[in-house]
C-alpha positions in Angstrom: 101.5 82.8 -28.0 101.8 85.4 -30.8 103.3 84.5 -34.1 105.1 87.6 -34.4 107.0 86.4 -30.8 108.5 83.5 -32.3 110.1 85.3 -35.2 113.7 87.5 -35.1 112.6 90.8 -35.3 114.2 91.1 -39.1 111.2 88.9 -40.1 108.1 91.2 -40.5 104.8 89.5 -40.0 101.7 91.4 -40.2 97.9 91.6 -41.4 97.9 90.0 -45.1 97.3 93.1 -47.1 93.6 94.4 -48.3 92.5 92.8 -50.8 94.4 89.6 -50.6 92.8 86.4 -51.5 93.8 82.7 -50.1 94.5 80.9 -53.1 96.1 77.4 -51.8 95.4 76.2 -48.3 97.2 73.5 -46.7 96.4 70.6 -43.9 96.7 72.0 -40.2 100.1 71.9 -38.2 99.3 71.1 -34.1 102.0 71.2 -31.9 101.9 72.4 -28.2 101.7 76.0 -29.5 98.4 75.6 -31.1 96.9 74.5 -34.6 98.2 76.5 -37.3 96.7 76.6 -41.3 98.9 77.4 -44.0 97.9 79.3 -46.8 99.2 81.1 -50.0 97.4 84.6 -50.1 97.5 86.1 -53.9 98.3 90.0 -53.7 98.2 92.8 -56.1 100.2 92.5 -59.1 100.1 88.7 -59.3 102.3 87.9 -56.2 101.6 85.2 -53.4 102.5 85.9 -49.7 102.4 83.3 -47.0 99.9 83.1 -44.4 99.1 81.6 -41.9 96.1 81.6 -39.1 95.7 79.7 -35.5 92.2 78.1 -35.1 90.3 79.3 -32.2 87.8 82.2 -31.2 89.6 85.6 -31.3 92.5 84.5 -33.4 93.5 86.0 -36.9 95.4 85.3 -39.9 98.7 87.3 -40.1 101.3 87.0 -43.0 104.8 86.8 -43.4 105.0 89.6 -46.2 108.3 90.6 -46.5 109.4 88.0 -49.2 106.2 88.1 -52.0 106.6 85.2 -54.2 105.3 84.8 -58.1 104.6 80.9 -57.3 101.3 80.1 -55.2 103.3 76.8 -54.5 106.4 78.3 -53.1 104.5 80.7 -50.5 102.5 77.4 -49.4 106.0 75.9 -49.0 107.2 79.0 -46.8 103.4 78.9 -44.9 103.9 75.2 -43.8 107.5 76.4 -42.5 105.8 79.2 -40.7 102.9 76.9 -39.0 105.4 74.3 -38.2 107.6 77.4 -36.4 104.5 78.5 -34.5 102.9 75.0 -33.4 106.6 74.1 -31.8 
């Protein structure tokens, strides 16, 4: 199942933005849709995103960038929201 599925279509998931860099990565969310990782991206201009990626072959990490943060902590709190969502 894709991430972007499971989301109202007012929430805008995508690729995490070039450059980007996960800076905090947290412990894996399983649930019958999959095994998610959470992670805080850092961006340009010293904003986090949240990310987060399903383990497998094939799969990729998409981001929930819409709502940038300026606390790696906070967008690690939003990413474990995010892979609890998808793993339901």
């Amino acid at each position: 199942m894709h991430l972007d599925k499971l989301f109202d279509k007012s929430v805008l998931v995508s690729c995490p933005p070039p450059g980007s860099v996960n800076v905090r990565i947290g412990n894996a969310v399983e649930g019958p849709g999959g095994r998610w990782i959470p992670c805080a991206s850092a961006i340009a201009g010293g904003a986090y995103v949240s990310c987060v990626y399903e383990v497998g072959p094939g799969r990729r990490q998409v981001c929930a960038g819409i709502h940038p943060t300026s606390c790696a902590d906070e967008a690690l709190s939003r990413a474990i929201e995010l892979a609890t969502t998808a793993a339901a």
